[in-house]
N, C-alpha and C positions, 0 to 999 in steps of 0.2 A: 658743231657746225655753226650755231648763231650765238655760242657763249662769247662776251665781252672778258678782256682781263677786269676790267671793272663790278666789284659787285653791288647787288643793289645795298643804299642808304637812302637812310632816311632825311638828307638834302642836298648832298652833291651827285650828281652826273655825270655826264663823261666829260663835259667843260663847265665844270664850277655847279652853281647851284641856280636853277632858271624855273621861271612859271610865270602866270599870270602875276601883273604888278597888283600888290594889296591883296594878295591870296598867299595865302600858306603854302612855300615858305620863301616867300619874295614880299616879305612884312616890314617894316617900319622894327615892329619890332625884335623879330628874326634878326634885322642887319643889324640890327644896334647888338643883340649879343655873339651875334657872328664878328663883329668889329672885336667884343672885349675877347671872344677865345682866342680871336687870330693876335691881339694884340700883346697878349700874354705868351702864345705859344711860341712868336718871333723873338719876345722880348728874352725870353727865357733860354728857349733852345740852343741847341750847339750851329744853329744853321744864323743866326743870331749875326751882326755886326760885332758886338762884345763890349763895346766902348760907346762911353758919353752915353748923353741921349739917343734915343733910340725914334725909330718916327721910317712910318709909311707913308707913299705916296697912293693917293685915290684921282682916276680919271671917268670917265662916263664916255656915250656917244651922246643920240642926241634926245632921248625919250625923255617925255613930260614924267615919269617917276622918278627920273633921274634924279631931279631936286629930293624925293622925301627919303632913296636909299641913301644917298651921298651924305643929308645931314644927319639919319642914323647911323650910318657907320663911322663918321665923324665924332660924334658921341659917345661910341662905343669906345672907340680907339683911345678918344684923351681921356677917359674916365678910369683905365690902365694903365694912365702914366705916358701912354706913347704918342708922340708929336705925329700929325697930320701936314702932307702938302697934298694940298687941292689945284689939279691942274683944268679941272670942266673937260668942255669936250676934246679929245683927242682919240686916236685909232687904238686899238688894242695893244698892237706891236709899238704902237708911241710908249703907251702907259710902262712897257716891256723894257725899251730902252731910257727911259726917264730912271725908273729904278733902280739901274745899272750905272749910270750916270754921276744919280743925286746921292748914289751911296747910302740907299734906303734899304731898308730889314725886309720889306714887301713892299708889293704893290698891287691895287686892286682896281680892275676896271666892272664898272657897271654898266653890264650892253645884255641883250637877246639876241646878238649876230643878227642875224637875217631873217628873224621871225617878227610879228608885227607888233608895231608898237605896245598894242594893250601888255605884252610880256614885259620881263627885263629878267636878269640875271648878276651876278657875284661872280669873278674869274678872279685867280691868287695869283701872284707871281711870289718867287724869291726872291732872295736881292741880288741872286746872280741872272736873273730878268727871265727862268725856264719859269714854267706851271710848277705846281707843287704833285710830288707823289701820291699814290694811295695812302700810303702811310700817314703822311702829314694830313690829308685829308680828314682819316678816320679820327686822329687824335685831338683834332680842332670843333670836331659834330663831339667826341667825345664830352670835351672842355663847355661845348654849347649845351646839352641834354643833361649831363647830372650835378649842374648847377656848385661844380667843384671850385670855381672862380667867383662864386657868389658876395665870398666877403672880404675878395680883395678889393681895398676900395682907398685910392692914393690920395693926398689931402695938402690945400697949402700949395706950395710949389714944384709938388708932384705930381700936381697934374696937366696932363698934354695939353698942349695946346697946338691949334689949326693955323695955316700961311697959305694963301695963294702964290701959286708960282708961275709968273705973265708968260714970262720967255718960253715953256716947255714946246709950245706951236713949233717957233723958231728954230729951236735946239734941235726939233725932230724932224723939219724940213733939211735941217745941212746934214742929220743924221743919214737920211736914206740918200740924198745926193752923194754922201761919199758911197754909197753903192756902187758906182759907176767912174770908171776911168776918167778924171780931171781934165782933161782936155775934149772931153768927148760932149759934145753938142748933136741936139734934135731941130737944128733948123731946117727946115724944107720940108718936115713931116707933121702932117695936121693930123690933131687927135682930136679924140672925140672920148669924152668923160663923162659915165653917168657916177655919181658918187651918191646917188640912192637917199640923199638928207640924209646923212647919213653920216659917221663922224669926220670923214676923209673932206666934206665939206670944203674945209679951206687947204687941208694940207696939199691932196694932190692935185691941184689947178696949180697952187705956189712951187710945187717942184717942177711940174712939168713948165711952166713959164719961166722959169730961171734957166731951165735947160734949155730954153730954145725953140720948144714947139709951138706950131700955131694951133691953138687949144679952142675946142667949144665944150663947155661944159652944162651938163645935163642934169635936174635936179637937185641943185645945190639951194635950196631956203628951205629948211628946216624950222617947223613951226612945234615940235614935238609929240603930233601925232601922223606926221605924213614918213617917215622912216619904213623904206622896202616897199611903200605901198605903190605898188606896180611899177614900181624899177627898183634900181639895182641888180645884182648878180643873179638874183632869182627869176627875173623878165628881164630874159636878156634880149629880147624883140624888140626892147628900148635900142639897145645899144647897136642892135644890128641895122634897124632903120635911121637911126642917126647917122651912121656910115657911110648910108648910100645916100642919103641925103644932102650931107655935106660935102659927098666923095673926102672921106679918111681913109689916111692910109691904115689906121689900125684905131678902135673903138675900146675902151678899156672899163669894166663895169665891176662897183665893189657892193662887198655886203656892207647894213648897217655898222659895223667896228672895222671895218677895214680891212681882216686878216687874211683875207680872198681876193681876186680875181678873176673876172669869164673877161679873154679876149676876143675882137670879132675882127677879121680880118677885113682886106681893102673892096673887097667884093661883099662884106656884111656877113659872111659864114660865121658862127662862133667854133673861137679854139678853145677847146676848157682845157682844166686841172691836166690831164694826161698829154695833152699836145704842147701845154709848155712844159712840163715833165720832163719830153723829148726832145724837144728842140734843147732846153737847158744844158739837159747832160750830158747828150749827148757831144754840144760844143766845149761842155767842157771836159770831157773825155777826150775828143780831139786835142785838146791842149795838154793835157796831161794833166788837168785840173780836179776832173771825178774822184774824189778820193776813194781809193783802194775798187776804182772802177765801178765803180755799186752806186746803186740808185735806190731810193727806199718809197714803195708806194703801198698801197694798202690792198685788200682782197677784192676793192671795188674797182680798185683801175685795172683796164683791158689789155688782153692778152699781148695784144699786138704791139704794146710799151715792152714787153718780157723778150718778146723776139724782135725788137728794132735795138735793145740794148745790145742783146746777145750777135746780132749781125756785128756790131763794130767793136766787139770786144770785150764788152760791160756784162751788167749781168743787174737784174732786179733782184731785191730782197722785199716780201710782202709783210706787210705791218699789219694789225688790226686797225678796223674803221677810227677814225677819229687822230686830232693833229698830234696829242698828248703822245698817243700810242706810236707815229710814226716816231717824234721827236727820240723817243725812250729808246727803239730800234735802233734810230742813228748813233744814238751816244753809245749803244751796244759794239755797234760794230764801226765806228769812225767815219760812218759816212756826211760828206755835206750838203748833199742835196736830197727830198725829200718831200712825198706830197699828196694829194688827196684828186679824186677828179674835180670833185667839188670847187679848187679855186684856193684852198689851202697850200701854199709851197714855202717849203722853207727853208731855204739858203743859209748854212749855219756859218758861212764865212762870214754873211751881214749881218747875220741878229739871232735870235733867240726863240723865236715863233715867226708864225708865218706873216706875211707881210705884203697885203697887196698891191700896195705901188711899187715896191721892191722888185717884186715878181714880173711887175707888168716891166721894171726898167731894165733889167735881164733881159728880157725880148726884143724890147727897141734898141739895144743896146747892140744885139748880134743880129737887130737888123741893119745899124746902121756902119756896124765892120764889114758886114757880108756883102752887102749893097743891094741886098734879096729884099722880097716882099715877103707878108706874111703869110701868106697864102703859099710860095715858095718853100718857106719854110716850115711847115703846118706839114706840108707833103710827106714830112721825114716818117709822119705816123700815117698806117691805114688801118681803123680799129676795126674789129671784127663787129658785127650788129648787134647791139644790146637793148632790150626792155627792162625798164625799169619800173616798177607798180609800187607805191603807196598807200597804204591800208589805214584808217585809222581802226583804232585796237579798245575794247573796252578792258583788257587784262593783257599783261604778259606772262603768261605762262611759258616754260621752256619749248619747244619747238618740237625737239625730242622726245614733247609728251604730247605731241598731236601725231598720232598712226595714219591716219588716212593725209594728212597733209606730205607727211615725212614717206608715204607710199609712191605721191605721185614726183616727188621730189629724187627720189632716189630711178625713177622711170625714164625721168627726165635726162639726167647723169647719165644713164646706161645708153641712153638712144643716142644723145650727144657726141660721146666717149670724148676722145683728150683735146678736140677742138673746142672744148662748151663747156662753160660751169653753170651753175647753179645753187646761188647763194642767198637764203631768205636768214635774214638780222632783225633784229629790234632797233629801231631809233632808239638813241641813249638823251635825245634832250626833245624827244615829240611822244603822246600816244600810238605810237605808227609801227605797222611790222615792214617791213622794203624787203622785196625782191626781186634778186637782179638775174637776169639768163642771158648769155653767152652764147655766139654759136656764129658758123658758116652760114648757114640759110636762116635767114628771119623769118619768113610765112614759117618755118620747124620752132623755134622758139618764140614767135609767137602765140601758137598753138599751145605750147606748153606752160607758159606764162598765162594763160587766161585760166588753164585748168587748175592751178596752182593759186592764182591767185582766186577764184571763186572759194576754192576750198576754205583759205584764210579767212573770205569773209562769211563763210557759214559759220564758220569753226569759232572765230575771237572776235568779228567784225562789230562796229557797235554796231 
Protein backbone atom coordinates (compact mmCIF):
# COMPACT_ATOMS: atom_id res chain seq x y z
CA UNK A 1 0.00 0.00 0.00
CA UNK A 2 2.65 2.77 0.99
CA UNK A 3 5.90 0.69 -0.21
CA UNK A 4 8.21 3.01 -2.50
CA UNK A 5 10.15 0.83 -5.42
CA UNK A 6 12.80 2.75 -3.65
CA UNK A 7 14.50 1.41 -0.56
CA UNK A 8 15.73 3.17 2.29
CA UNK A 9 19.69 4.26 2.08
CA UNK A 10 21.76 5.67 3.91
CA UNK A 11 21.86 9.05 1.51
CA UNK A 12 19.79 9.09 -1.57
CA UNK A 13 16.09 9.48 -1.67
CA UNK A 14 13.67 9.44 -4.09
CA UNK A 15 15.43 12.61 -5.92
CA UNK A 16 18.94 12.49 -5.19
CA UNK A 17 20.33 13.07 -1.69
CA UNK A 18 18.57 16.24 0.38
CA UNK A 19 18.69 17.72 4.10
CA UNK A 20 19.37 20.41 6.07
CA UNK A 21 22.56 22.43 4.30
CA UNK A 22 25.80 21.66 6.77
CA UNK A 23 24.00 18.65 8.31
CA UNK A 24 24.57 15.18 7.50
CA UNK A 25 24.48 14.39 4.70
CA UNK A 26 24.26 17.60 2.79
CA UNK A 27 28.16 18.39 4.18
CA UNK A 28 31.03 20.02 2.57
CA UNK A 29 32.34 17.06 3.23
CA UNK A 30 29.84 14.42 2.15
CA UNK A 31 29.85 16.24 -1.38
CA UNK A 32 33.39 16.37 -1.79
CA UNK A 33 33.41 12.38 -1.62
CA UNK A 34 30.08 12.13 -3.31
CA UNK A 35 31.93 14.24 -6.32
CA UNK A 36 34.95 11.48 -6.03
CA UNK A 37 32.48 8.19 -6.15
CA UNK A 38 30.42 9.74 -8.88
CA UNK A 39 33.38 10.76 -10.53
CA UNK A 40 35.01 7.37 -10.74
CA UNK A 41 31.79 5.55 -11.28
CA UNK A 42 31.05 7.67 -14.69
CA UNK A 43 34.64 7.66 -15.44
CA UNK A 44 34.87 3.99 -15.19
CA UNK A 45 31.40 2.52 -16.17
CA UNK A 46 30.01 1.16 -19.24
CA UNK A 47 27.42 4.13 -19.16
CA UNK A 48 30.77 6.28 -19.44
CA UNK A 49 31.49 8.56 -22.71
CA UNK A 50 34.64 6.26 -23.43
CA UNK A 51 36.88 8.57 -25.01
CA UNK A 52 39.38 11.58 -24.13
CA UNK A 53 38.64 13.35 -21.10
CA UNK A 54 36.08 12.82 -19.29
CA UNK A 55 34.22 15.88 -17.28
CA UNK A 56 30.74 16.63 -15.73
CA UNK A 57 28.72 19.39 -15.77
CA UNK A 58 27.62 21.04 -12.01
CA UNK A 59 24.53 23.64 -11.97
CA UNK A 60 22.70 24.96 -8.58
CA UNK A 61 19.50 27.11 -8.21
CA UNK A 62 19.83 29.82 -6.18
CA UNK A 63 20.54 28.82 -2.17
CA UNK A 64 23.32 30.56 -0.09
CA UNK A 65 24.96 26.68 0.34
CA UNK A 66 24.96 26.54 -2.98
CA UNK A 67 28.50 28.11 -2.96
CA UNK A 68 30.09 25.63 -0.35
CA UNK A 69 28.27 22.19 -2.12
CA UNK A 70 29.39 23.24 -5.62
CA UNK A 71 33.21 24.02 -4.48
CA UNK A 72 33.18 20.55 -2.71
CA UNK A 73 31.91 18.67 -5.38
CA UNK A 74 34.25 20.51 -7.68
CA UNK A 75 36.93 19.20 -5.61
CA UNK A 76 35.86 16.07 -5.42
CA UNK A 77 35.39 15.53 -9.18
CA UNK A 78 38.94 16.98 -10.29
CA UNK A 79 40.84 15.13 -7.64
CA UNK A 80 39.51 11.78 -9.87
CA UNK A 81 40.98 13.12 -12.75
CA UNK A 82 37.41 14.35 -14.15
CA UNK A 83 37.11 17.91 -15.65
CA UNK A 84 34.36 20.05 -14.21
CA UNK A 85 31.93 22.60 -16.17
CA UNK A 86 30.27 24.98 -13.75
CA UNK A 87 27.24 26.62 -15.12
CA UNK A 88 25.79 28.57 -11.43
CA UNK A 89 22.30 29.00 -11.34
CA UNK A 90 20.12 27.41 -14.00
CA UNK A 91 16.75 25.10 -13.71
CA UNK A 92 17.16 21.55 -13.21
CA UNK A 93 15.82 20.40 -16.52
CA UNK A 94 18.64 23.13 -17.87
CA UNK A 95 21.34 21.33 -15.99
CA UNK A 96 19.45 17.98 -17.89
CA UNK A 97 19.75 19.35 -21.15
CA UNK A 98 23.21 21.05 -20.92
CA UNK A 99 24.59 17.54 -20.23
CA UNK A 100 23.10 16.13 -23.22
CA UNK A 101 24.39 18.93 -25.22
CA UNK A 102 27.99 19.46 -23.79
CA UNK A 103 28.47 15.64 -24.22
CA UNK A 104 29.18 15.27 -20.61
CA UNK A 105 29.53 11.77 -18.60
CA UNK A 106 27.01 13.45 -15.75
CA UNK A 107 25.51 16.14 -14.62
CA UNK A 108 24.71 17.42 -11.29
CA UNK A 109 22.24 20.01 -9.96
CA UNK A 110 22.29 21.38 -6.56
CA UNK A 111 18.72 22.38 -5.45
CA UNK A 112 16.08 21.41 -2.50
CA UNK A 113 13.16 21.97 -5.11
CA UNK A 114 10.55 23.63 -3.15
CA UNK A 115 11.65 23.19 0.35
CA UNK A 116 13.24 26.09 2.02
CA UNK A 117 16.31 27.54 1.78
CA UNK A 118 17.96 26.33 4.98
CA UNK A 119 17.98 22.74 2.92
CA UNK A 120 19.72 21.94 -0.34
CA UNK A 121 20.27 18.74 -2.03
CA UNK A 122 22.51 16.58 -4.83
CA UNK A 123 20.41 15.29 -8.12
CA UNK A 124 22.63 12.96 -10.86
CA UNK A 125 21.90 13.00 -14.22
CA UNK A 126 23.47 10.73 -17.10
CA UNK A 127 24.85 11.84 -20.02
CA UNK A 128 21.95 10.85 -21.73
CA UNK A 129 20.46 13.96 -19.48
CA UNK A 130 17.61 10.82 -17.45
CA UNK A 131 18.23 10.65 -13.33
CA UNK A 132 20.29 7.86 -12.69
CA UNK A 133 18.76 4.32 -11.53
CA UNK A 134 18.70 2.44 -8.20
CA UNK A 135 21.23 0.65 -9.30
CA UNK A 136 23.82 3.26 -10.10
CA UNK A 137 22.60 4.85 -7.06
CA UNK A 138 23.39 2.04 -4.68
CA UNK A 139 26.89 1.52 -6.33
CA UNK A 140 28.12 5.22 -6.04
CA UNK A 141 26.89 5.42 -1.68
CA UNK A 142 28.74 1.99 -2.18
CA UNK A 143 32.17 3.76 -3.63
CA UNK A 144 31.21 6.65 -0.80
CA UNK A 145 30.95 4.44 2.50
CA UNK A 146 33.77 1.77 2.29
CA UNK A 147 36.40 4.07 1.33
CA UNK A 148 37.31 1.65 -1.86
CA UNK A 149 38.24 4.83 -4.02
CA UNK A 150 40.45 6.07 -1.17
CA UNK A 151 43.82 5.61 -2.88
CA UNK A 152 43.03 6.62 -5.99
CA UNK A 153 44.55 9.68 -6.28
CA UNK A 154 45.67 11.24 -10.02
CA UNK A 155 48.80 13.41 -10.06
CA UNK A 156 50.49 16.06 -12.53
CA UNK A 157 48.28 16.36 -15.37
CA UNK A 158 45.90 14.15 -14.27
CA UNK A 159 44.10 16.02 -12.63
CA UNK A 160 40.59 17.66 -13.42
CA UNK A 161 40.33 20.74 -13.85
CA UNK A 162 37.09 23.35 -13.53
CA UNK A 163 35.54 25.95 -16.74
CA UNK A 164 32.87 28.15 -16.31
CA UNK A 165 30.40 27.83 -19.03
CA UNK A 166 28.77 31.77 -19.77
CA UNK A 167 26.32 30.62 -22.64
CA UNK A 168 24.50 27.52 -20.78
CA UNK A 169 21.43 30.57 -19.79
CA UNK A 170 21.26 31.11 -23.52
CA UNK A 171 21.65 27.57 -24.89
CA UNK A 172 18.81 26.70 -22.47
CA UNK A 173 16.43 29.60 -23.30
CA UNK A 174 16.52 28.51 -27.41
CA UNK A 175 16.46 25.07 -25.92
CA UNK A 176 12.93 25.18 -24.49
CA UNK A 177 11.78 27.78 -27.20
CA UNK A 178 12.22 25.00 -29.69
CA UNK A 179 9.50 23.47 -27.62
CA UNK A 180 6.98 25.28 -29.54
CA UNK A 181 6.04 25.46 -33.25
CA UNK A 182 8.45 28.34 -34.78
CA UNK A 183 6.04 30.53 -36.14
CA UNK A 184 3.88 30.44 -33.08
CA UNK A 185 3.85 33.72 -30.97
CA UNK A 186 2.21 34.95 -27.44
CA UNK A 187 1.41 38.37 -28.34
CA UNK A 188 -1.86 39.61 -26.96
CA UNK A 189 -1.51 37.27 -23.98
CA UNK A 190 -0.22 38.84 -20.59
CA UNK A 191 1.38 36.60 -18.20
CA UNK A 192 1.99 36.73 -14.93
CA UNK A 193 5.18 34.82 -13.57
CA UNK A 194 6.11 33.95 -10.13
CA UNK A 195 9.44 32.27 -10.38
CA UNK A 196 9.66 31.86 -6.51
CA UNK A 197 13.81 33.35 -6.53
CA UNK A 198 14.29 30.81 -7.64
CA UNK A 199 16.46 29.36 -10.48
CA UNK A 200 14.00 30.06 -13.41
CA UNK A 201 14.78 33.64 -12.30
CA UNK A 202 16.01 34.83 -15.51
CA UNK A 203 15.32 32.00 -17.76
CA UNK A 204 11.48 32.14 -17.90
CA UNK A 205 10.71 36.03 -18.18
CA UNK A 206 13.56 35.58 -21.22
CA UNK A 207 11.44 32.88 -23.00
CA UNK A 208 8.33 34.15 -22.43
CA UNK A 209 9.53 37.89 -23.78
CA UNK A 210 11.17 36.57 -26.93
CA UNK A 211 7.81 34.79 -27.54
CA UNK A 212 5.84 37.63 -27.42
CA UNK A 213 4.08 37.87 -24.09
CA UNK A 214 3.27 40.98 -22.15
CA UNK A 215 5.01 39.57 -18.97
CA UNK A 216 4.83 40.68 -15.22
CA UNK A 217 7.08 38.87 -13.33
CA UNK A 218 6.90 38.09 -9.70
CA UNK A 219 9.74 37.38 -7.17
CA UNK A 220 12.65 37.38 -9.27
CA UNK A 221 15.83 38.90 -6.80
CA UNK A 222 17.09 36.25 -5.23
CA UNK A 223 19.38 37.12 -2.32
CA UNK A 224 19.96 33.24 -1.28
CA UNK A 225 17.93 32.87 1.43
CA UNK A 226 14.52 34.18 0.26
CA UNK A 227 13.91 30.87 -2.26
CA UNK A 228 10.00 29.39 -2.04
CA UNK A 229 9.59 31.73 0.90
CA UNK A 230 5.94 32.35 0.44
CA UNK A 231 5.83 32.13 -3.31
CA UNK A 232 6.44 30.00 -5.85
CA UNK A 233 4.42 26.76 -6.68
CA UNK A 234 3.97 26.07 -3.13
CA UNK A 235 1.81 29.62 -2.41
CA UNK A 236 0.25 29.61 -5.10
CA UNK A 237 -2.30 32.57 -3.76
CA UNK A 238 0.69 34.47 -5.08
CA UNK A 239 0.10 33.72 -8.47
CA UNK A 240 -3.66 33.63 -8.27
CA UNK A 241 -3.80 37.28 -7.01
CA UNK A 242 -1.50 38.42 -9.34
CA UNK A 243 -3.92 37.41 -12.05
CA UNK A 244 -6.67 39.24 -10.90
CA UNK A 245 -4.65 41.97 -10.38
CA UNK A 246 -3.21 42.59 -13.42
CA UNK A 247 -6.23 40.66 -15.30
CA UNK A 248 -3.78 37.80 -16.87
CA UNK A 249 -4.88 35.67 -19.09
CA UNK A 250 -2.96 32.78 -17.37
CA UNK A 251 -0.39 33.08 -14.12
CA UNK A 252 2.42 30.58 -14.35
CA UNK A 253 4.26 29.67 -10.82
CA UNK A 254 7.60 27.43 -10.50
CA UNK A 255 9.32 25.74 -7.64
CA UNK A 256 12.87 26.68 -6.47
CA UNK A 257 14.80 24.37 -9.65
CA UNK A 258 12.30 24.80 -12.04
CA UNK A 259 10.92 21.18 -12.80
CA UNK A 260 7.31 22.12 -11.93
CA UNK A 261 4.48 24.26 -12.65
CA UNK A 262 1.00 25.38 -10.75
CA UNK A 263 -1.07 27.28 -13.48
CA UNK A 264 -3.72 29.89 -12.47
CA UNK A 265 -6.08 30.68 -14.89
CA UNK A 266 -7.76 34.26 -16.25
CA UNK A 267 -10.31 34.27 -13.39
CA UNK A 268 -7.17 33.37 -10.88
CA UNK A 269 -8.49 29.58 -10.27
CA UNK A 270 -5.28 27.35 -9.97
CA UNK A 271 -4.88 24.35 -12.61
CA UNK A 272 -2.27 21.97 -11.14
CA UNK A 273 -0.18 18.94 -12.30
CA UNK A 274 -3.56 16.83 -13.40
CA UNK A 275 -5.35 19.59 -15.38
CA UNK A 276 -2.40 20.16 -17.49
CA UNK A 277 -2.16 16.29 -17.65
CA UNK A 278 -5.52 16.68 -19.41
CA UNK A 279 -5.63 19.24 -21.23
CA UNK A 280 -2.05 17.99 -22.73
CA UNK A 281 -3.05 14.68 -23.70
CA UNK A 282 -5.55 14.86 -24.35
CA UNK A 283 -4.77 17.33 -27.41
CA UNK A 284 -2.46 15.51 -28.17
CA UNK A 285 -4.38 12.27 -28.61
CA UNK A 286 -6.72 14.33 -30.77
CA UNK A 287 -3.81 14.74 -33.06
CA UNK A 288 -2.67 11.55 -33.04
CA UNK A 289 0.28 12.64 -31.11
CA UNK A 290 -0.28 10.35 -27.44
CA UNK A 291 1.87 7.93 -28.08
CA UNK A 292 0.34 4.53 -27.93
CA UNK A 293 -2.72 6.61 -26.41
CA UNK A 294 -1.35 6.38 -22.70
CA UNK A 295 -0.79 8.93 -20.40
CA UNK A 296 1.40 8.05 -17.43
CA UNK A 297 0.38 9.59 -13.97
CA UNK A 298 0.98 8.47 -10.49
CA UNK A 299 -1.42 7.06 -7.58
CA UNK A 300 -1.82 10.57 -6.41
CA UNK A 301 -3.42 12.06 -9.48
CA UNK A 302 -7.35 11.94 -9.51
CA UNK A 303 -9.70 9.70 -10.84
CA UNK A 304 -11.39 11.94 -12.96
CA UNK A 305 -7.72 12.13 -15.41
CA UNK A 306 -8.53 7.94 -15.74
CA UNK A 307 -11.99 8.63 -16.93
CA UNK A 308 -11.44 11.98 -19.11
CA UNK A 309 -8.70 9.79 -20.97
CA UNK A 310 -10.90 6.77 -21.23
CA UNK A 311 -14.01 9.04 -22.75
CA UNK A 312 -11.69 9.99 -25.79
CA UNK A 313 -9.95 6.87 -26.34
CA UNK A 314 -6.86 6.97 -24.20
CA UNK A 315 -6.29 5.27 -21.29
CA UNK A 316 -4.04 6.16 -17.84
CA UNK A 317 -1.26 4.15 -16.75
CA UNK A 318 -0.45 4.86 -12.72
CA UNK A 319 3.12 5.17 -11.82
CA UNK A 320 4.55 5.32 -8.27
CA UNK A 321 4.80 8.87 -6.35
CA UNK A 322 7.69 10.70 -7.53
CA UNK A 323 9.15 12.09 -11.23
CA UNK A 324 11.93 9.22 -11.35
CA UNK A 325 9.19 6.61 -11.13
CA UNK A 326 6.85 8.06 -13.71
CA UNK A 327 9.84 8.63 -16.17
CA UNK A 328 10.87 4.73 -15.73
CA UNK A 329 7.12 3.83 -16.49
CA UNK A 330 7.22 5.79 -19.68
CA UNK A 331 10.36 4.44 -20.95
CA UNK A 332 8.50 1.00 -19.91
CA UNK A 333 5.78 1.33 -21.94
CA UNK A 334 6.69 4.19 -24.82
CA UNK A 335 4.72 6.73 -23.61
CA UNK A 336 5.56 10.58 -23.99
CA UNK A 337 3.66 12.25 -21.80
CA UNK A 338 3.63 11.96 -18.11
CA UNK A 339 3.12 13.60 -14.74
CA UNK A 340 2.65 14.19 -11.16
CA UNK A 341 -0.35 16.64 -9.75
CA UNK A 342 2.27 18.33 -8.01
CA UNK A 343 3.41 20.42 -11.15
CA UNK A 344 5.94 17.69 -12.44
CA UNK A 345 5.13 16.93 -16.45
CA UNK A 346 7.23 15.58 -18.66
CA UNK A 347 7.01 15.77 -22.23
CA UNK A 348 9.54 13.16 -23.54
CA UNK A 349 9.47 14.61 -27.03
CA UNK A 350 11.21 17.89 -25.43
CA UNK A 351 13.43 16.70 -22.73
CA UNK A 352 14.33 14.32 -20.36
CA UNK A 353 12.68 15.52 -16.99
CA UNK A 354 10.32 17.53 -16.11
CA UNK A 355 10.40 20.98 -17.06
CA UNK A 356 8.44 23.78 -15.98
CA UNK A 357 8.24 26.45 -18.49
CA UNK A 358 8.13 23.65 -20.92
CA UNK A 359 4.98 22.49 -19.32
CA UNK A 360 3.57 25.84 -18.85
CA UNK A 361 4.43 26.55 -23.12
CA UNK A 362 2.28 23.32 -24.03
CA UNK A 363 -0.66 25.15 -22.57
CA UNK A 364 -0.19 28.54 -24.08
CA UNK A 365 0.59 27.04 -26.81
CA UNK A 366 -3.00 24.99 -27.25
CA UNK A 367 -4.20 27.95 -25.94
CA UNK A 368 -3.20 29.96 -28.61
CA UNK A 369 -4.31 27.21 -31.56
CA UNK A 370 -7.47 26.82 -29.97
CA UNK A 371 -8.35 30.45 -29.32
CA UNK A 372 -9.85 29.01 -25.93
CA UNK A 373 -9.07 30.47 -22.58
CA UNK A 374 -7.83 28.62 -19.82
CA UNK A 375 -10.43 28.18 -17.87
CA UNK A 376 -12.18 26.82 -21.16
CA UNK A 377 -9.78 24.58 -21.32
CA UNK A 378 -9.29 23.48 -17.62
CA UNK A 379 -13.09 22.37 -18.13
CA UNK A 380 -11.94 19.14 -20.01
CA UNK A 381 -11.14 17.89 -16.23
CA UNK A 382 -13.86 17.70 -13.22
CA UNK A 383 -11.87 16.03 -10.30
CA UNK A 384 -13.62 14.15 -7.80
CA UNK A 385 -13.03 16.01 -4.09
CA UNK A 386 -9.79 15.09 -2.50
CA UNK A 387 -8.21 15.83 1.18
CA UNK A 388 -4.91 15.74 1.36
CA UNK A 389 -3.15 15.69 5.21
CA UNK A 390 0.35 16.05 6.13
CA UNK A 391 1.83 14.57 9.16
CA UNK A 392 5.10 15.19 10.31
CA UNK A 393 6.49 11.79 11.47
CA UNK A 394 9.12 11.11 14.21
CA UNK A 395 9.84 7.39 12.37
CA UNK A 396 8.75 5.66 9.40
CA UNK A 397 7.77 2.56 10.14
CA UNK A 398 6.01 0.47 7.51
CA UNK A 399 2.22 1.26 7.58
CA UNK A 400 1.37 -2.19 7.44
CA UNK A 401 2.79 -2.36 10.91
CA UNK A 402 0.28 -0.04 12.27
CA UNK A 403 -3.25 -2.35 12.88
CA UNK A 404 -5.38 0.24 14.13
CA UNK A 405 -4.34 2.77 11.42
CA UNK A 406 -4.47 0.23 8.54
CA UNK A 407 -8.18 -0.79 10.50
CA UNK A 408 -9.65 2.51 9.86
CA UNK A 409 -8.06 2.66 6.46
CA UNK A 410 -9.35 -0.39 5.17
CA UNK A 411 -13.03 1.08 6.59
CA UNK A 412 -12.58 3.73 4.71
CA UNK A 413 -12.11 1.59 1.26
CA UNK A 414 -15.09 -0.54 2.10
CA UNK A 415 -17.43 2.57 2.63
CA UNK A 416 -16.06 4.42 -0.39
CA UNK A 417 -16.06 1.23 -2.83
CA UNK A 418 -14.73 1.93 -6.54
CA UNK A 419 -15.72 5.73 -6.60
CA UNK A 420 -12.91 6.50 -3.56
CA UNK A 421 -9.41 5.53 -2.67
CA UNK A 422 -7.44 5.83 -0.12
CA UNK A 423 -3.91 6.21 -0.16
CA UNK A 424 -1.49 7.11 3.11
CA UNK A 425 2.61 7.11 1.63
CA UNK A 426 5.74 8.30 3.17
CA UNK A 427 7.17 11.47 1.88
CA UNK A 428 10.48 10.15 0.22
CA UNK A 429 12.41 13.75 0.65
CA UNK A 430 10.34 15.27 4.12
CA UNK A 431 9.69 13.57 7.78
CA UNK A 432 6.03 13.39 6.72
CA UNK A 433 3.39 10.47 6.34
CA UNK A 434 0.55 12.19 3.36
CA UNK A 435 -2.77 11.06 3.03
CA UNK A 436 -4.79 11.23 0.29
CA UNK A 437 -8.87 10.33 0.23
CA UNK A 438 -10.89 10.19 -2.77
CA UNK A 439 -14.42 10.24 -3.14
CA UNK A 440 -17.97 11.58 -4.49
CA UNK A 441 -19.09 13.27 -1.30
CA UNK A 442 -16.44 15.42 0.68
CA UNK A 443 -18.36 16.08 4.09
CA UNK A 444 -17.84 11.31 3.73
CA UNK A 445 -14.24 11.67 3.09
CA UNK A 446 -13.60 14.28 5.17
CA UNK A 447 -14.89 12.47 7.94
CA UNK A 448 -12.80 9.75 7.26
CA UNK A 449 -9.67 11.64 6.63
CA UNK A 450 -9.71 13.32 10.12
CA UNK A 451 -10.25 9.75 11.69
CA UNK A 452 -7.28 8.39 9.82
CA UNK A 453 -5.42 11.04 10.18
CA UNK A 454 -5.57 11.50 14.22
CA UNK A 455 -4.78 7.93 14.35
CA UNK A 456 -1.26 8.69 12.43
CA UNK A 457 -0.60 11.31 14.82
CA UNK A 458 -1.09 9.15 17.89
CA UNK A 459 0.48 6.53 16.34
CA UNK A 460 4.17 8.00 14.65
CA UNK A 461 3.26 11.92 14.98
CA UNK A 462 6.14 13.76 16.69
Amino acid sequence: MNESPRRETKLFGTDGVRGVANVEPVTAETALKLGRAAAHWFKTSGDSRGRGRHRIIIGKDTRLSGYMLENAMVAGITSMGVDVMVVGPLPTPGVAYMTRSLRCDAGIVLTASHNPYEDNGIKFFRHDGYKLDDRVEDEIEELVFTGRIDSIRPTATAIGKATRIDDALGRYIEFVKSSVPRGLSLEGLRVAADVGHGATYKSTPCVLRELGAELIVLNNAPDGTNINRECGSTHSTVICNAVRQFRADVGISHDGDGDRVILADEKGDIVDGDTVLAITSLAALGNGQLRNNTLVATVMSNLALDHALEKAGGRVVRAAVGDRYVLEKMLEIDANIGGEQSGHIIFRDHGTTGDGIVSALQVLRIMVETGKSLSDLASCLKPYPQVLVSIKVKAKPPLEDLPEVLKLVRAAEVDLGKTGRVLPRYSGTEPKVRLLIEGEDREKIEAHANRIAEKLRETIGV
